[in-house]
Kinemage of the C-alpha trace (Angstrom):
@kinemage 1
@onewidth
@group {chain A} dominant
@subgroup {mainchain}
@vectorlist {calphas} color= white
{ca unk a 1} P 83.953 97.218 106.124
{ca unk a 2} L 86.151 99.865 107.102
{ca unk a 3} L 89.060 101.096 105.754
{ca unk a 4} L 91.676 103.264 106.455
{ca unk a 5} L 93.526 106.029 104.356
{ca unk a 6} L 96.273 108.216 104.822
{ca unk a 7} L 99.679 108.700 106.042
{ca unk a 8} L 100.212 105.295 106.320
{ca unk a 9} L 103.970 104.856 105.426
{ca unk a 10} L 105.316 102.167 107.364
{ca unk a 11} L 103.894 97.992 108.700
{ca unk a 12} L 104.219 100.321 112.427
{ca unk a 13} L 101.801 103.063 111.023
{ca unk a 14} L 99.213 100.508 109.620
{ca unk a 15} L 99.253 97.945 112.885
{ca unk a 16} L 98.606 101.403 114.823
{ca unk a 17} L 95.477 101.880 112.834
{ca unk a 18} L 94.436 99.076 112.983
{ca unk a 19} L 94.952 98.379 116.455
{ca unk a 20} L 94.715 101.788 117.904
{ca unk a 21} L 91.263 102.345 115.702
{ca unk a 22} L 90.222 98.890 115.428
{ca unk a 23} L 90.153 98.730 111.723
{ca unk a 24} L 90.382 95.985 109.449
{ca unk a 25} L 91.650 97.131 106.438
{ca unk a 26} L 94.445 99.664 105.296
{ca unk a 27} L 95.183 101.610 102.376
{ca unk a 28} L 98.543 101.842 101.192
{ca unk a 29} L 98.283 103.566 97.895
{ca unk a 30} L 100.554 106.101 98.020
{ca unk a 31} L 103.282 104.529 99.364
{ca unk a 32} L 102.817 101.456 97.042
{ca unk a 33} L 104.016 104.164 94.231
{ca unk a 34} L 106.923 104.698 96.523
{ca unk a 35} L 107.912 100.863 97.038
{ca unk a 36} L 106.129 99.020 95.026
{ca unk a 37} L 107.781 96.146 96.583
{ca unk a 38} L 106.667 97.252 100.335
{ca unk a 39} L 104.083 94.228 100.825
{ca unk a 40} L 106.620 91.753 99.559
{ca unk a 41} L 109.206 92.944 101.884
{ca unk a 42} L 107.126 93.336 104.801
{ca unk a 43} L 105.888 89.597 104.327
{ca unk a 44} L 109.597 88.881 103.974
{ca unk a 45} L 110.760 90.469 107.214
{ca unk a 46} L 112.500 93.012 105.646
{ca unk a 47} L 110.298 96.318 106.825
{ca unk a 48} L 114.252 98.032 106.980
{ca unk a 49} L 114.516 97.981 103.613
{ca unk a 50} L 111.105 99.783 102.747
{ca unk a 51} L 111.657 102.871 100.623
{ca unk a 52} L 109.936 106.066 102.166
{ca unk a 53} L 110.934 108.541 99.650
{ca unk a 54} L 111.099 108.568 96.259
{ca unk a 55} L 114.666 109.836 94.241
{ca unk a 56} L 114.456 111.786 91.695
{ca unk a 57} L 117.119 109.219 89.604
{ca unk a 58} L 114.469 106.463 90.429
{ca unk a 59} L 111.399 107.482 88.468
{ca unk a 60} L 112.090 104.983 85.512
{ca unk a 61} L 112.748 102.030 87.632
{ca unk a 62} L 109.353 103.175 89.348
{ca unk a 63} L 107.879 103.420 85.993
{ca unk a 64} L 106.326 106.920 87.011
{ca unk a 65} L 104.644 108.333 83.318
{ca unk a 66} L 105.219 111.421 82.394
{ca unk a 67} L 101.958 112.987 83.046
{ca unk a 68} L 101.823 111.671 86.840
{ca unk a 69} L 105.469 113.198 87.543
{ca unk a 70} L 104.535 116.583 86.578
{ca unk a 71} L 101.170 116.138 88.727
{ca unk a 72} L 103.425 115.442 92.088
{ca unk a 73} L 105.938 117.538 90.991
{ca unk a 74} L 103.607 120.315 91.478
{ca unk a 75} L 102.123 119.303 94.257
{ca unk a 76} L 104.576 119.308 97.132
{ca unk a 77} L 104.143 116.867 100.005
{ca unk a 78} L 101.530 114.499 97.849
{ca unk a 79} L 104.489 111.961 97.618
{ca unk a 80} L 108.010 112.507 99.186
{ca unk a 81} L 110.168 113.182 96.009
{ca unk a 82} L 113.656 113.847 97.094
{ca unk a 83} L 116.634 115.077 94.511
């Protein structure tokens, strides 16, 4: 099987792949560690209320360790970490 990887932030971006590409399966990785909740809400209906960036003020709730945060910190554009 195939599957996709990358800037897939939104249900839209990963029906385009896998329309648009024909491929089966998507990777969401990244933006699972923005909304962890982002399957749950998209089987809900609720793709409005997906989170595409991640505040500063809500790295506990996300759980982010230490060690990670300093990784993205560093890295800009790896996740979308807004003050």
């Amino acid at each position: 099987p195939l599957i996709g990887v990358g800037q897939v932030a939104t249900p839209d971006d990963a029906v385009k792949a896998m329309n648009d590409f024909g491929i089966p399966l998507i990777a969401i990785g990244r933006q699972l560690i923005v909304d962890p909740d982002w399957v749950e809400k998209v089987e809900d209906g609720e793709e409005e209320t997906i989170l595409t960036e991640i505040k500063t003020s809500n790295r506990e709730y996300l759980k982010i360790p230490d060690a990670m945060w300093e990784y993205v910190r560093i890295r800009p554009y790896w996740l979308p970490i807004v003050d």
